[in-house]
SEMI-454237 format. One line per field, with one value per residue (C-alpha): residue number from 1; x, y, z. Coordinates in nm, 4 decimals. Layout:
n <- [NUM, ...]
east <- [X, ...]
north <- [Y, ...]
up <- [Z, ...]
REM end
This chain:
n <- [1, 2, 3, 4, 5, 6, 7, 8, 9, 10, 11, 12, 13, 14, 15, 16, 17, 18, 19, 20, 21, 22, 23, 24, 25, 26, 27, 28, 29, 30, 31, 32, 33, 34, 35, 36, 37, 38, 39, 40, 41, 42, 43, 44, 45, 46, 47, 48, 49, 50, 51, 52, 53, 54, 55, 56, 57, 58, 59, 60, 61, 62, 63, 64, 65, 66, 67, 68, 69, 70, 71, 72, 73, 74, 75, 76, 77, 78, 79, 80, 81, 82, 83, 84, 85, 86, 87, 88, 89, 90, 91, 92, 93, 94, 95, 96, 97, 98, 99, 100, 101, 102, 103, 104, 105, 106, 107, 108, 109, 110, 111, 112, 113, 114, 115, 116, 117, 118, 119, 120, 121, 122, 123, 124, 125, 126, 127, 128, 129, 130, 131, 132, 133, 134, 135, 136, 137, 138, 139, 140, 141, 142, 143, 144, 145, 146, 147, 148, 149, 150, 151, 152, 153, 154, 155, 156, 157, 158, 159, 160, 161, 162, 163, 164, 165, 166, 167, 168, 169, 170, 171, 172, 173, 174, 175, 176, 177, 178, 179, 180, 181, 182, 183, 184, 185, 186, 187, 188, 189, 190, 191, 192, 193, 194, 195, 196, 197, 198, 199, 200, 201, 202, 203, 204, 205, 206, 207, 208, 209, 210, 211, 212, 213, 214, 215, 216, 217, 218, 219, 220, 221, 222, 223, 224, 225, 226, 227, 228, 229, 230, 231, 232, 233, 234, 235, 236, 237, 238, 239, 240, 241, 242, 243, 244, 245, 246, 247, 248, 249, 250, 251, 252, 253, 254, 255, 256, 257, 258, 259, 260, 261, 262, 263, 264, 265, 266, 267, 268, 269, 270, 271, 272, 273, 274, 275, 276, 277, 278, 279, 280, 281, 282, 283, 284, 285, 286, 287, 288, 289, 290, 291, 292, 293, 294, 295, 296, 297, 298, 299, 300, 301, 302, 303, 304, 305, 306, 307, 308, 309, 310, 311, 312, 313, 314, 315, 316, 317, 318, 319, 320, 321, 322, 323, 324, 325, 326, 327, 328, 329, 330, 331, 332, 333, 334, 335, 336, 337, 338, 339, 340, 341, 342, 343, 344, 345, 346, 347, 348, 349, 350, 351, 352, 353, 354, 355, 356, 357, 358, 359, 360, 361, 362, 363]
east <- [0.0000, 0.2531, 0.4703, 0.1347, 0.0649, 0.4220, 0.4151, 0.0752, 0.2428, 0.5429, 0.3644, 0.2469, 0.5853, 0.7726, 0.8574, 0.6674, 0.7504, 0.8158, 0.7865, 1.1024, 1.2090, 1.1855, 1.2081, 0.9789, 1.1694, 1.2752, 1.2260, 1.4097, 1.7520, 2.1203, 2.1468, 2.1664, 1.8516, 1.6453, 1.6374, 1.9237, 2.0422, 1.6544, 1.5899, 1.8908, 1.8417, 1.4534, 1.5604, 1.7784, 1.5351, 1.2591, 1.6003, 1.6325, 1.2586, 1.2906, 0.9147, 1.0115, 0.8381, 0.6640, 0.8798, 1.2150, 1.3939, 1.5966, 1.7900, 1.5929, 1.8101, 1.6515, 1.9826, 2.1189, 2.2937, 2.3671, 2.3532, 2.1710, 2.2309, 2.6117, 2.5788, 2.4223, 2.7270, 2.9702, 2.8187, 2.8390, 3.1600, 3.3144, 3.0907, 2.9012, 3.1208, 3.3765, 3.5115, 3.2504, 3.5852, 3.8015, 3.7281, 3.9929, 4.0214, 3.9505, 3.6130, 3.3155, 3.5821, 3.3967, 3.0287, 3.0902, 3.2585, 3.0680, 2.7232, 2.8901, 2.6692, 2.7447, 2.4758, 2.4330, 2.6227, 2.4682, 2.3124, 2.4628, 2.3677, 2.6107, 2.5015, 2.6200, 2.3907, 2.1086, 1.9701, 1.5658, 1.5819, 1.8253, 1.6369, 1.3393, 1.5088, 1.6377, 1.3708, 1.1820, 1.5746, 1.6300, 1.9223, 2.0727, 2.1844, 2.4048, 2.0645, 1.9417, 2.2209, 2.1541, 2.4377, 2.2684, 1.9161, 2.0170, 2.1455, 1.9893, 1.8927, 2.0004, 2.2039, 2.4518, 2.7399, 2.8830, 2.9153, 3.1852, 2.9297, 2.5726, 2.7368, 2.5504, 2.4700, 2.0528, 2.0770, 2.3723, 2.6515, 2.9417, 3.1241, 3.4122, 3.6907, 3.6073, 3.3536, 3.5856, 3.6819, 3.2486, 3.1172, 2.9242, 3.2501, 3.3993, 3.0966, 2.9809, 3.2805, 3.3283, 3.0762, 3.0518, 3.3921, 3.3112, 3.0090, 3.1678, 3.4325, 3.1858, 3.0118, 3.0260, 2.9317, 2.7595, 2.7662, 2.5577, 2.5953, 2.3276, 2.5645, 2.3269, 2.4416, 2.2407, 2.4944, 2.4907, 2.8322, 2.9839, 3.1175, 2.9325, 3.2604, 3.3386, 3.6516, 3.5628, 3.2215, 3.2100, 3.1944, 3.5255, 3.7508, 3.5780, 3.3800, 3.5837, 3.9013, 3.7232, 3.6204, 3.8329, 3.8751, 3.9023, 3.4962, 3.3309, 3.2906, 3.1284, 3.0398, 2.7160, 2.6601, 2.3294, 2.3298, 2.0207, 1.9396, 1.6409, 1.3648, 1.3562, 1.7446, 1.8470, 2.1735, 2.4688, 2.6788, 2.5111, 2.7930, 2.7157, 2.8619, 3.2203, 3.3201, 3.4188, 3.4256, 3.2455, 3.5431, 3.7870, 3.5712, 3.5766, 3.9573, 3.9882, 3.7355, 3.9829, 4.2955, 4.1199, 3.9997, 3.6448, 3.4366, 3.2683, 2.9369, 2.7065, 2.3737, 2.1954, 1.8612, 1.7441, 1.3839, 1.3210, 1.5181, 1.2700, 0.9568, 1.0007, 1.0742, 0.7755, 0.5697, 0.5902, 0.5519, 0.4110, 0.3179, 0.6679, 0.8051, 1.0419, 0.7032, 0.4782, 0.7959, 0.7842, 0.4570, 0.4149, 0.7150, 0.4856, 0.3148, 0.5572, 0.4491, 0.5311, 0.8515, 0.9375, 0.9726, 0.6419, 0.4662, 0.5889, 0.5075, 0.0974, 0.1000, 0.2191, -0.0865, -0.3352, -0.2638, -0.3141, -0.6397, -0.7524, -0.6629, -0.8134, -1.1437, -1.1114, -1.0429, -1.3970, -1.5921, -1.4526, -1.5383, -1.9075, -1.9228, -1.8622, -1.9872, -2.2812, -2.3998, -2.3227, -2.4994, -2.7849, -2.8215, -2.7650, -3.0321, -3.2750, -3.2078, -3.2823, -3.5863, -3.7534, -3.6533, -3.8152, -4.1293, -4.1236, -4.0724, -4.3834, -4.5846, -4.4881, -4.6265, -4.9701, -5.0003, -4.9225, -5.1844, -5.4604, -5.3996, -5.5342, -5.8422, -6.0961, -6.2305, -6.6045, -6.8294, -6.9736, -6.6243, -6.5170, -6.8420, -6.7943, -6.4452]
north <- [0.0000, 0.2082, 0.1922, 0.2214, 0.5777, 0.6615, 0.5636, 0.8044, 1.0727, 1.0565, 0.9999, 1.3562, 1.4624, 1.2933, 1.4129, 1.2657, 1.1964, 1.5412, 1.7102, 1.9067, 1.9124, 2.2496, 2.4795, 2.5120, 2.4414, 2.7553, 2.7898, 2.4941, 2.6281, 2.5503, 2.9465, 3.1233, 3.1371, 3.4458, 3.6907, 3.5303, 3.8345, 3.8874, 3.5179, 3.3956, 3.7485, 3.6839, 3.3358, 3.5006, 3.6981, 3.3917, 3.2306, 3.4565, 3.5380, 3.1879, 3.1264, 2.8315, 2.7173, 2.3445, 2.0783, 2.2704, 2.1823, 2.4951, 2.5806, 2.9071, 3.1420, 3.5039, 3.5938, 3.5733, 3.8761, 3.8105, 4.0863, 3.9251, 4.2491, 4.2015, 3.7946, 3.8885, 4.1343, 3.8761, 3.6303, 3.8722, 4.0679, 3.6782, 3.5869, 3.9104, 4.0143, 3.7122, 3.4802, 3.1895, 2.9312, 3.1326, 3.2499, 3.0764, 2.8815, 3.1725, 3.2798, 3.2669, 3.2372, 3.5472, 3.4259, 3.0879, 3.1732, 3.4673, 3.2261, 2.9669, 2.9103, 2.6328, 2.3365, 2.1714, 1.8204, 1.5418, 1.6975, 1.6480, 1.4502, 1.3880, 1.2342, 1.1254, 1.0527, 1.0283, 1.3667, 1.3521, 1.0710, 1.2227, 1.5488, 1.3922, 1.1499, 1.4602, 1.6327, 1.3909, 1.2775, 1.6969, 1.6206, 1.9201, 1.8576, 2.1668, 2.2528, 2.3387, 2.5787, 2.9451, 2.9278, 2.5864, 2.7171, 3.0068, 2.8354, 2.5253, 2.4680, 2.7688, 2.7457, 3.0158, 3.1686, 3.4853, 3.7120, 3.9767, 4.1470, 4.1246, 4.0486, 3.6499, 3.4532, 3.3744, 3.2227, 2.9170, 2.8553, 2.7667, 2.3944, 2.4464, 2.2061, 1.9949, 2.0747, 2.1792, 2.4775, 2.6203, 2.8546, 2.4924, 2.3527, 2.5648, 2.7112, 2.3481, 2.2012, 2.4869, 2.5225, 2.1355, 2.1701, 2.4257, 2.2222, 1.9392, 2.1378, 2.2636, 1.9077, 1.7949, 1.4438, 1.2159, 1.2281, 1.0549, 1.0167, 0.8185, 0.6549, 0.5079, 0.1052, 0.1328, 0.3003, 0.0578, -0.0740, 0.2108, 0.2352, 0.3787, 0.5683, 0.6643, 0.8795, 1.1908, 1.2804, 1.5153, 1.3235, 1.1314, 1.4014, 1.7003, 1.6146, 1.2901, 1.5017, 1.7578, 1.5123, 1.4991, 1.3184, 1.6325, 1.6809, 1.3933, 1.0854, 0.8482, 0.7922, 0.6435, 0.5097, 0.4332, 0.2310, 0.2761, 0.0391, 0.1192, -0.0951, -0.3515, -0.3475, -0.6902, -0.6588, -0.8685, -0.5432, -0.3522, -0.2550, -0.4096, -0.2654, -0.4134, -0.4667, -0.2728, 0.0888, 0.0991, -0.1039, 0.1560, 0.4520, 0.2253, 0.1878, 0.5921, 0.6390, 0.4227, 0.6020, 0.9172, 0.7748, 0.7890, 0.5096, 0.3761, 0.1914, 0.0660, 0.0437, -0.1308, -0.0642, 0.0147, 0.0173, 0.4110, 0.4803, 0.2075, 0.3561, 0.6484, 0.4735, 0.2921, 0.5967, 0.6214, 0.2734, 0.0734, -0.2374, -0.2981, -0.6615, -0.5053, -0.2704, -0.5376, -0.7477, -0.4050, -0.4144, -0.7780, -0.7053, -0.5177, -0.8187, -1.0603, -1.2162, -1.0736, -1.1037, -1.2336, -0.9161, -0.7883, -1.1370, -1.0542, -0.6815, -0.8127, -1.1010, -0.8697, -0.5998, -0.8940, -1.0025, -0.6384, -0.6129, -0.9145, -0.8377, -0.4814, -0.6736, -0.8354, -0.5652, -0.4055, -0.7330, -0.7834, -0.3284, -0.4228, -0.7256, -0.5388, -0.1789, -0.2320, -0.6016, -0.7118, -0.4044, -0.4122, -0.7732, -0.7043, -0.4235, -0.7207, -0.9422, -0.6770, -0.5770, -0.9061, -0.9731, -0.6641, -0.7440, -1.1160, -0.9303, -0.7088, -1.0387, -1.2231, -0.9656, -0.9101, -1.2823, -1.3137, -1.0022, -1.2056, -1.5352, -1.3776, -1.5402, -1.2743, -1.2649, -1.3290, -1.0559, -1.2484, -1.3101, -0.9346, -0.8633, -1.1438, -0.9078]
up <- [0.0000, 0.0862, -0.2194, -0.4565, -0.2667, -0.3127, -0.7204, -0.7579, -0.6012, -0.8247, -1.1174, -1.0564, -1.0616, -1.2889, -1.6127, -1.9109, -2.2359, -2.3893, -2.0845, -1.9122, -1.5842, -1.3757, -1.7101, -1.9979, -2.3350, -2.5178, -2.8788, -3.0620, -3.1972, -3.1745, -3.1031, -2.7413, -2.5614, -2.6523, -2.3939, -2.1836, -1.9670, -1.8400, -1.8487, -1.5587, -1.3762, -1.3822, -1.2165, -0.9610, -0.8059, -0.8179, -0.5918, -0.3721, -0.2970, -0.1510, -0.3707, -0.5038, -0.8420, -0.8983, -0.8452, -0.7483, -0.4740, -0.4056, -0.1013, 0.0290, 0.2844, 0.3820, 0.4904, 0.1263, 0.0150, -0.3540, -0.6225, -0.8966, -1.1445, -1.0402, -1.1135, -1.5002, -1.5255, -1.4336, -1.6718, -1.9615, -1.9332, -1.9901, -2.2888, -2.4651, -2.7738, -2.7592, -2.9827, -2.9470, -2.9249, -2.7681, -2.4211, -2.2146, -1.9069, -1.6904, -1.8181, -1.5889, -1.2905, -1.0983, -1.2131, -1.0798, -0.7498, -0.6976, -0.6529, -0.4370, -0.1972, 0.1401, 0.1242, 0.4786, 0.5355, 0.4167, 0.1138, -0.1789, -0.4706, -0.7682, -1.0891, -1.4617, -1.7391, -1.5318, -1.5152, -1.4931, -1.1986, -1.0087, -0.9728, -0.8786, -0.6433, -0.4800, -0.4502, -0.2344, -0.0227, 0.0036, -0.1196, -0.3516, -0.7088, -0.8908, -1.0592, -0.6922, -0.6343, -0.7328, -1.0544, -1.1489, -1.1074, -1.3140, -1.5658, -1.6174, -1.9987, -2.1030, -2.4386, -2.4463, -2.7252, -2.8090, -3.1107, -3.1748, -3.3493, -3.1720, -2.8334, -2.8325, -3.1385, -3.1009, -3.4535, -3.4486, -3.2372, -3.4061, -3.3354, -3.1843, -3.1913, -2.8777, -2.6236, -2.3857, -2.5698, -2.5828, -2.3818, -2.1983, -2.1924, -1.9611, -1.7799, -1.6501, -1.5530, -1.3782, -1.1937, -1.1166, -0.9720, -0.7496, -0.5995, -0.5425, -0.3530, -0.1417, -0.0243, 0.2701, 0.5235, 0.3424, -0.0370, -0.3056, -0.6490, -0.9337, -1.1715, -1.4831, -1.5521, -1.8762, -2.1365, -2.4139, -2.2820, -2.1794, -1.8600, -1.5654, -1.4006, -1.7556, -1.8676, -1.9977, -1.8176, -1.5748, -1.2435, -1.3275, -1.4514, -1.2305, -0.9295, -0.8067, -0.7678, -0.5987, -0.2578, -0.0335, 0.3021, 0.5007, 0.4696, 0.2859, 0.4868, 0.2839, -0.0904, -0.1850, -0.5180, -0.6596, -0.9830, -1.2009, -1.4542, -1.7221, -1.7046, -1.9266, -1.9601, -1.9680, -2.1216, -2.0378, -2.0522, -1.8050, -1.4904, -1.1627, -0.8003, -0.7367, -1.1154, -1.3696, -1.3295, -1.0418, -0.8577, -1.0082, -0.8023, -0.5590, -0.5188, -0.5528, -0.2269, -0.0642, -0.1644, -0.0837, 0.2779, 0.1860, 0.2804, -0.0169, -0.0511, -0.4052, -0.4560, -0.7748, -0.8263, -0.5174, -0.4480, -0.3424, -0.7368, -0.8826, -0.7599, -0.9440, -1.2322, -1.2072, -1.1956, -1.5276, -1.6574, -1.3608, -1.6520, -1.6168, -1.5022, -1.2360, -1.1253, -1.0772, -0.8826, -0.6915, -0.6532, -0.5258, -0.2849, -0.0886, 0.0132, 0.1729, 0.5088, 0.8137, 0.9683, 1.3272, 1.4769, 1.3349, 1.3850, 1.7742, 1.7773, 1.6771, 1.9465, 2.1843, 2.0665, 2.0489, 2.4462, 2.5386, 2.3460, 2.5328, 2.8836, 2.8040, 2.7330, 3.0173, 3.2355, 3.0987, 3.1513, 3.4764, 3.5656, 3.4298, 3.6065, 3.9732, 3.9121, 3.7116, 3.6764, 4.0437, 4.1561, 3.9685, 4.0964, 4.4527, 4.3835, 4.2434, 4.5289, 4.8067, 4.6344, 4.6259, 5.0169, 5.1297, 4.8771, 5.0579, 5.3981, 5.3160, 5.1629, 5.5047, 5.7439, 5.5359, 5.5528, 5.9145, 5.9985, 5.7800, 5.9751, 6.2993, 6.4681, 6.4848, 6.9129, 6.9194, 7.0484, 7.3385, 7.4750, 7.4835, 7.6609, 7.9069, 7.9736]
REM end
């Protein structure tokens, strides 16, 4: 029961099929997003007024004190009239550290290639993706480029040479860098096992080459990995916890003193899967989970509730028995003695021999 409540309230949350998460899709293009400056100012503010939107799961603070007309400056003076390829490895240095914001321990959530679930995941955990964060929440599926001539390029961004070298090459990485830095306690991270046979902990994405590097010892305790597998993904060449990749992250935890733990699957990640396509072999497993027998200790726990019931009943019985039934019968039973008291003497009165007139005039 409980899991079926849980599924209907996620399939209200969910994205579907053409649907986006958080932000409504801008006007298809491989150009900058119209309106940018007003657009990630616009979401600033909505941050800050700690009103969060549908679905977000932002980390509200009154006491912030960021400039958001100083942010969109410190976005554009690094992007607005640039070479589209050539900005540098410095560029969006001051935009990026100029947002950090601290997230409380426990709290973050990492992910790679598994966007969608992770957001909703963490927005029923609390736990904060980048997208929470105010840069993230800013910035999140916004396409961006400049133009020497009309300061950003709304019509096509050109292809740079490798991605690192784009305006979302060197924005995200940096930004995912700097949130990582800043996690703390517990850390989790959704790691997708369903990449046609590539790995999981794969070179080149962002977690590997950005975010791993970035926790260290000194304030993350403990690395939780939870491996999500599509449904319906049967494949021999799907990753499983301690092989493959995943034993190379787990070997770096180590060297980095970070207790390291792997999840596959697990049920609160497949429920929200399920919301979505609850016809699904591993939904209706899910579902008939939900109905094993009861174990010892819960088997115990209802004996234990059953014997108070009964010596509650008896208790009542026994309270009825004195107060009300016993003295309702005593009641009876004094009643009919004084009625058989009163019978008695009327009798005895009517027995009598009545004393002949003659004899009391003879006395």
């Amino acid at each position: 029961m409980f899991i079926f409540l849980m599924l209907s309230l996620l399939a209200a949350l969910t994205p579907q099929e053409g649907d986006t998460y958080r932000f409504p899709r801008y006007p298809a293009g491989d150009g900058t997003t119209p309106n940018i400056l007003d657009l990630i100012e616009g979401r600033c503010f909505e941050y800050l007024e700690c009103v969060p939107p549908i679905n977000s799961n932002i980390e509200c603070d009154p006491d912030f004190s960021f400039n958001c007309t100083s942010l969109v400056m410190d976005f554009k003076k690094d992007i607005a009239y640039q070479e589209p390829c050539t900005l540098g490895p410095d560029a969006f240095e001051d935009f990026v550290n100029n947002t950090a914001q601290e997230f409380p321990p426990n709290s973050h959530l990492l992910w790679s290639g598994t966007k969608e679930i992770s957001h909703v995941y963490g927005l029923f955990t609390k736990r904060k993706t980048l997208e929470d964060s105010l840069v993230g929440f800013m910035m999140n599926d916004v396409a961006f480029c400049g133009s020497v001539e009309t300061g950003f390029d709304f019509r096509q961004c050109p292809s740079c040479q490798t991605f690192s070298e784009s305006a979302s090459g060197i924005f995200w990485p940096k930004a995912s860098a700097k949130f990582a830095s800043l996690a703390s306690g517990e850390v989790e991270v959704v790691l997708s096992a369903s990449n046609g046979g590539r790995p999981s902990f794969r070179n080149g994405s962002i977690f590997r080459s950005i975010e791993v590097p970035k926790l260290t010892s000194s304030k993350v305790s403990k690395l939780t990995t939870i491996l999500v597998r599509d449904l319906g993904d049967n494949s021999t060449t799907s990753e499983h916890c301690g092989a493959g990749s995943l034993l190379e992250l787990k070997n770096i935890m180590h060297e980095k003193n970070i207790t390291f733990s792997c999840e596959e699957n697990p049920n609160r990640i497949r429920a929200i899967q399920c919301a979505t396509n609850p016809r699904a072999k591993e939904c209706i497993d899910l579902f008939n989970s939900d109905k094993e027998p009861c174990s010892s200790y819960t088997a115990f726990i209802v004996v234990i509730v059953i014997l108070v019931v009964i010596i509650i009943v008896v208790f009542l019985l026994s309270l009825y028995y004195f107060c009300v039934y016993k003295h309702t019968k005593d009641q009876k039973y004094k009643t009919f003695t004084s009625d058989k008291k009163s019978e008695n003497r009327a009798s005895q009165s009517m027995d009598v021999p009545a004393i002949p007139m003659d004899d009391i005039v003879q006395v």
